[in-house]
N, C-alpha and C positions, 0 to 999 in steps of 0.2 A: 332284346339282347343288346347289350353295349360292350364290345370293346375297343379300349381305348389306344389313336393314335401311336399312345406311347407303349403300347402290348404288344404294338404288330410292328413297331421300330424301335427297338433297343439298341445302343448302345455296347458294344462288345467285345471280342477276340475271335481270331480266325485258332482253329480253319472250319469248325463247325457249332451250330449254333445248339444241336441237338444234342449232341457228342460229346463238345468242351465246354459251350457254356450251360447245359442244361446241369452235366454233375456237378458244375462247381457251385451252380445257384442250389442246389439239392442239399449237397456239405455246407453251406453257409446256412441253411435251414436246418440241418440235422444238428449242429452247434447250438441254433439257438431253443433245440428241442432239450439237448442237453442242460443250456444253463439255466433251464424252467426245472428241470429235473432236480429232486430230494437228494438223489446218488451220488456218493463221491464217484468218479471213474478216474483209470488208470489207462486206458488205453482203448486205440480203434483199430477197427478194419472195415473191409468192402468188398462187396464184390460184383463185380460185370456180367450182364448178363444177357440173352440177344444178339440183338446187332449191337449195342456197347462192347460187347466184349468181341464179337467177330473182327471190328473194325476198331475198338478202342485201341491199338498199337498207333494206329496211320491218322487218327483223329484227334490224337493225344489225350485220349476220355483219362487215362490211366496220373497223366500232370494234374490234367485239371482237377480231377477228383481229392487228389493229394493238396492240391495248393487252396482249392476249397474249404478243408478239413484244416487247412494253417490260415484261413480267415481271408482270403483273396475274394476279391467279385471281382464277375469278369466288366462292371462300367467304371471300376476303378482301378484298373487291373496296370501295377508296374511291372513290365519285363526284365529289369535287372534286378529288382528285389526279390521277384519269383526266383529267377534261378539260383541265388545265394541263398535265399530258402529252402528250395531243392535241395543244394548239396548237402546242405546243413544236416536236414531230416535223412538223407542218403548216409551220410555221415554216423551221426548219434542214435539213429534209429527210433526218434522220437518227435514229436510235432509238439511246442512249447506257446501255449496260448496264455496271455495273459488274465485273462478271469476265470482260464479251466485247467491252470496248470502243466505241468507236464505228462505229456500221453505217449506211451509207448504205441511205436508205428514204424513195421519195417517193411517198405514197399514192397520186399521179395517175398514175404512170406506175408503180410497184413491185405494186400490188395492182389485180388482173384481174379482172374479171367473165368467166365464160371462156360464153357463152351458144351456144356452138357446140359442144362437147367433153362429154358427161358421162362422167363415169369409170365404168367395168364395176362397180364393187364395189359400192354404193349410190347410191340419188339424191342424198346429200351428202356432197360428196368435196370434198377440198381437198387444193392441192400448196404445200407449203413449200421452198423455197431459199436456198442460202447461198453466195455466190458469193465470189471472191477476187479481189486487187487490179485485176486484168483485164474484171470484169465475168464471169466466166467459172464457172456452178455447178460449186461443187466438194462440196459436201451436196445429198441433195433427197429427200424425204418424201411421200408420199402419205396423207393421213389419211383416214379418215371416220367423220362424225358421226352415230350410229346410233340416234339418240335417248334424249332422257332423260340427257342430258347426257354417254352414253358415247362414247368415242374408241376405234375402234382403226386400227391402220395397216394400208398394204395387206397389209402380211407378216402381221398376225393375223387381217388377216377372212378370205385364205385358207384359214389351217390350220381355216377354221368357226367353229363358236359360239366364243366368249371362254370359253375353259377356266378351270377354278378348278385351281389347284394347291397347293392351302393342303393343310393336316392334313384328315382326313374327318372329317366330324361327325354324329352320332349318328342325323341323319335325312336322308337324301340326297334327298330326292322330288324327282322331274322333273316328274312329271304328277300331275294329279287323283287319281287313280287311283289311285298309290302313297301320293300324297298321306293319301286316306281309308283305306288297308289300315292301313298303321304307327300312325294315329289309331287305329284300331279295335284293333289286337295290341300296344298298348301303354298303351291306355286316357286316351290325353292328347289335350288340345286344341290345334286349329293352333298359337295361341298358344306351348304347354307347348313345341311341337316345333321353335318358331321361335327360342324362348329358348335351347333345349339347344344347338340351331346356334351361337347368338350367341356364347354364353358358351364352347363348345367353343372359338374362336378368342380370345378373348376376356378379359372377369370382368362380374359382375354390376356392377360398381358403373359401369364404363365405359356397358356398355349402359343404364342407368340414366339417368346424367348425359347422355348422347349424344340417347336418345328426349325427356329429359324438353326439351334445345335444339330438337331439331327444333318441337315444339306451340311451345314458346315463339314461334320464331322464325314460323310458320305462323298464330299467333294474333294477334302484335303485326301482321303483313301483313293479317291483316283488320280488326285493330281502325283503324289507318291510310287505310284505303279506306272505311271510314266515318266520317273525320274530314276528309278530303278532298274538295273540287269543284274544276271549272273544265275544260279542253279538253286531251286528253290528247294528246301528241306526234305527229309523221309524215302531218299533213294531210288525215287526214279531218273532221276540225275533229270529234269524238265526244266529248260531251260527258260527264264524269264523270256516274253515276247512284247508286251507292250511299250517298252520303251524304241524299242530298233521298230516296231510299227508307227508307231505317231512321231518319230523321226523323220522316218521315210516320207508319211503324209506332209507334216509341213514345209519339207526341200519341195513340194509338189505344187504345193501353193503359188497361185500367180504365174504357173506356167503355163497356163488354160491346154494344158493335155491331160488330164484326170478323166477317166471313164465317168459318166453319172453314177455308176453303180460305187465310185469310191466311197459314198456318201455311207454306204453299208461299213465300210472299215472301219471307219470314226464311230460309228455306232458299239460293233465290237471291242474297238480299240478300249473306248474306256470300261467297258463291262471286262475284258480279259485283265484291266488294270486293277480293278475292285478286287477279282477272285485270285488275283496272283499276290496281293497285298493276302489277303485272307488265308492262302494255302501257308503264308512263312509265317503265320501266327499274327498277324496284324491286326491295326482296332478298325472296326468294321461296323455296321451297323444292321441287323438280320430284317432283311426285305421280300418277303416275308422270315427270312432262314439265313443262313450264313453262305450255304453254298448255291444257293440264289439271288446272293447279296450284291451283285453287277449291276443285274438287267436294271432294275429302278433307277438306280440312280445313274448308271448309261443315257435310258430317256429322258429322262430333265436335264440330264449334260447337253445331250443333244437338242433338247427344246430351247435352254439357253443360248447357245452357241452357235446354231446354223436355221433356226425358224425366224423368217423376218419377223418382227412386232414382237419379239417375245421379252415380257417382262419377269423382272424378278419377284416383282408384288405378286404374281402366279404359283410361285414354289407352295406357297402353304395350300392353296385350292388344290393344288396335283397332289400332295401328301393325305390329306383328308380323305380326296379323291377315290384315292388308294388303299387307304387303308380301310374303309367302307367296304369295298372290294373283299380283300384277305380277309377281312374278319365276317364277312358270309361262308369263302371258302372252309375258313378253320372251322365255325361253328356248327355247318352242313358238312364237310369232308373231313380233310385233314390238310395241313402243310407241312408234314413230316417224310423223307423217303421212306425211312424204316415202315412207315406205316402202310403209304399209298403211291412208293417209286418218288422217281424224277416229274413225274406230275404233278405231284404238289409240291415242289418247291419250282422248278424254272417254272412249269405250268401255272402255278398261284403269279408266281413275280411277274411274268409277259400279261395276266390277266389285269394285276393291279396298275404297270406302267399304261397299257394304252389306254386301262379307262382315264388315268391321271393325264395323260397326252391327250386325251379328247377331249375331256372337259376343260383346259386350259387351251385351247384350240376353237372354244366355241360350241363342240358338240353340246345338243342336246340331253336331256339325263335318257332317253331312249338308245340314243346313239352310243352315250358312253357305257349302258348298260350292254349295247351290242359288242362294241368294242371287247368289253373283259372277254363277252362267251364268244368273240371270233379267236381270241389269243389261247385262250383255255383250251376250246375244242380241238386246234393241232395241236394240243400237245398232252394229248391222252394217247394213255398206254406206254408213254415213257418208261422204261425202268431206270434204277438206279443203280449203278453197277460202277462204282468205283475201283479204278486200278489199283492193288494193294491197301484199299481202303482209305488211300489219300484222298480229299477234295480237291485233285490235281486234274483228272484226264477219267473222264471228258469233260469234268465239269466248268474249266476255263474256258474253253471255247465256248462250253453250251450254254452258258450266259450271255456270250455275244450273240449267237444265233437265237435264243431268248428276247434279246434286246429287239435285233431285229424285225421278229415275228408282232413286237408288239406296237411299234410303231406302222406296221401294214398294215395291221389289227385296225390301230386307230383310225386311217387315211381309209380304209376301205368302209367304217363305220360314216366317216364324215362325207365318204360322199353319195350313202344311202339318207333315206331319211328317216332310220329309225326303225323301220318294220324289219321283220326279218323269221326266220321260219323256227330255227331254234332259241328258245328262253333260256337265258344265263342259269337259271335254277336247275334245268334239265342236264346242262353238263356240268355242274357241281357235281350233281346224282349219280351222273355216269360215274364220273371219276373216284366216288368215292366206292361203288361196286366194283370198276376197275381195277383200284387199288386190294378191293378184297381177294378178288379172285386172282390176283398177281401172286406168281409161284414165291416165295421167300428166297431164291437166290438172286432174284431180282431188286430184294428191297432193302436195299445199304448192309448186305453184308458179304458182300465181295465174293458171292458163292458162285456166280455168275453172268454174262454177258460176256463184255471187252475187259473183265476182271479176271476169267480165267481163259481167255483166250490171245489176250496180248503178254508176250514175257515183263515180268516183273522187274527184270534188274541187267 
């Protein structure tokens, strides 16, 4: 099983990785399904359905789907072009592509909340159409959004898991398990095993230049949410926090009266600054997810910035690290809410950060194997339960407290030596039976928790 660093870190748009960037990556697919197509067409439509369409108001599934369909990805994604696009198609009623022509498209009547209908394959499914002068489908597409920004259609989520069909690469590990033997009969760390992957597909210099974008792009998203205030989109009128918090810390500085426990805010600080960046639509990068998109890159904030000895020649072994990690969780569970709650996404991200924290830290691959399943394990049974659907509350904070869990994770793996009672593979397994047996108003579609129990507005 291989995937790749760049599968489990993309490049993106807030506020959801499942929601917004999965339809839009779906409609930029459905396009080029079309221009393989023999058929003149004349016009499109869509419809939502699941948790897309439960929460597609507050997730903006309903934009992105739309600016998809008018040729937008969300790794090249301009905000002011979108909206003058918007109006435009708002306007004329039509989406104007330069190699498919002009297509009738009027978001009030073309694009469906389908709240009656979910489709069999996942809880977020979307159907694309392409109809001809007639009004009459003559293309149509079944996608689903599986989290983490992956797409596939109904034809590949039957044939199962999203096969890799590339070249084999020197270390195939499916599970934990495999994972720690080939570590051990080969004498390399996750890291070493993650690179040889990379590079097998690959060159060193690509995966280089590629890791060293992602921090980049990961670190400017939190330097920006700490430069940032005021009241973040979608009406729950929630007030930006990260900037009046990491104010507050550094007037703190050099007063030597800071609690130890401050150390925890900083930690938060910058994960509230990642998901507050993400809720107003911001570029982000899905670690594992969008709305898990803090914790990660929190812990290497903070491994930067407050762990003696800490280099920056470290950031790509913590990314590897990691994504080694997430892509057991994806491949054994899920890191979708809709699919299996708030545990696979905060759950997968505190999993990925502390093994990445451990092993740039010196852990052992035992230790940092320990590490993922000390972080995972609290945070089973999570549900996801979004306030009016936004990735607003809880899910800012719970990437701080995410963050944190997974730095304890690490420290408490590093100062065992490895052994430990439960195998990381065993709390994949839970979680992903957890996640099955999780009522559905628990999983991203705002039917339940603190989503109907806190007022909306």
């Amino acid at each position: 099983m291989f995937l790749s660093v760049f599968d489990m870190f993309k490049v993106g748009i807030g506020p959801s990785s499942s929601h917004t960037m999965g339809p839009m990556v779906a409609a930029a697919r459905f396009l080029d399904m079309m221009r393989a197509s023999p058929f003149a067409f004349r016009g499109l439509r869509v419809s939502l359905h699941g948790s897309l369409a439960f929460t597609g108001v507050g997730h903006a599934t309903d934009r992105a789907a739309i600016l998809g369909l008018a040729g937008f990805r969300p790794d090249t994604y301009d905000s002011e072009k979108a909206e003058a696009v918007l109006a435009e198609i708002t306007r004329t009623g039509r989406i104007t592509l330069e190699d498919l022509g002009s297509l009738q498209f009027d978001p009030k009547a073309d694009l469906v909340f389908d709240y009656d209908h979910t489709l069999s394959g996942h809880a977020n499914g979307m159907v694309l159409m392409a109809t001809d002068g007639q009004g009459d489908v003559t293309l149509r597409q079944v996608f689903y959004s599986v989290g983490g920004g992956f797409v596939l259609t109904e034809e590949e989520l039957a044939q199962g898991k999203a096969t890799d069909d590339g070249a084999p690469v020197p270390y195939p590990f499916k599970s934990a398990v495999e994972m720690l033997d080939m570590a051990a009969s080969s004498g390399l760390t996750i890291a070493q095993m993650k690179r040889a992957n990379e590079v097998s597909r690959g060159c060193e210099q690509s995966l280089a230049r590629g890791t060293a974008r992602l921090w980049q792009v990961m670190n400017d998203c939190i330097n920006r949410g700490l430069e940032r205030d005021g009241i973040l989109p979608g009406g729950l009128k929630v007030r930006r926090r990260a900037k009046g918090i990491h104010d507050a810390l550094l007037a703190e500085r050099g007063l030597n009266q800071s609690a130890p426990h401050t150390i925890n805010d900083w930690m938060s600080v910058y994960a509230m600054a990642v998901n507050e960046e993400n809720a107003a639509g911001g570029q982000v990068v899905t670690a594992p997810t969008n709305g898990a998109a803090g914790v990660l890159p929190a812990v290497l904030r903070y491994y930067l910035d407050h762990v003696p000895g800490a280099s920056e020649r470290q950031i790509e072994d913590f990314l590897l690290t990691a994504a080694a990690i997430g892509g057991l969780v994806k491949y054994n569970a899920s890191i979708s809410g809709a699919e299996a709650g708030c545990q696979a996404e905060v759950g997968s991200a505190a999993a990925m950060a502390a093994a990445g924290l451990c092993a740039v830290m010196g852990g052992s691959v035992v230790q940092v194997e320990n590490a993922a399943e000390i972080a995972l394990e609290h945070h089973l049974g999570m549900t996801c339960d979004p306030v009016k659907g936004l990735v607003q509350v809880p899910c800012i904070e719970r990437n701080g407290l995410g963050a944190i869990k997974a730095v304890s994770a690490a420290s408490l793996a590093l100062r065992g030596d490895g052994r430990h009672f439960v195998p990381l593979d065993a709390v994949i397994e839970t979680m992903r039976q957890t996640g099955a047996d999780m009522h559905e108003n628990y999983k991203e579609t705002s039917l339940g928790g603190l989503a109907v129990n806190v007022p909306n507005c």
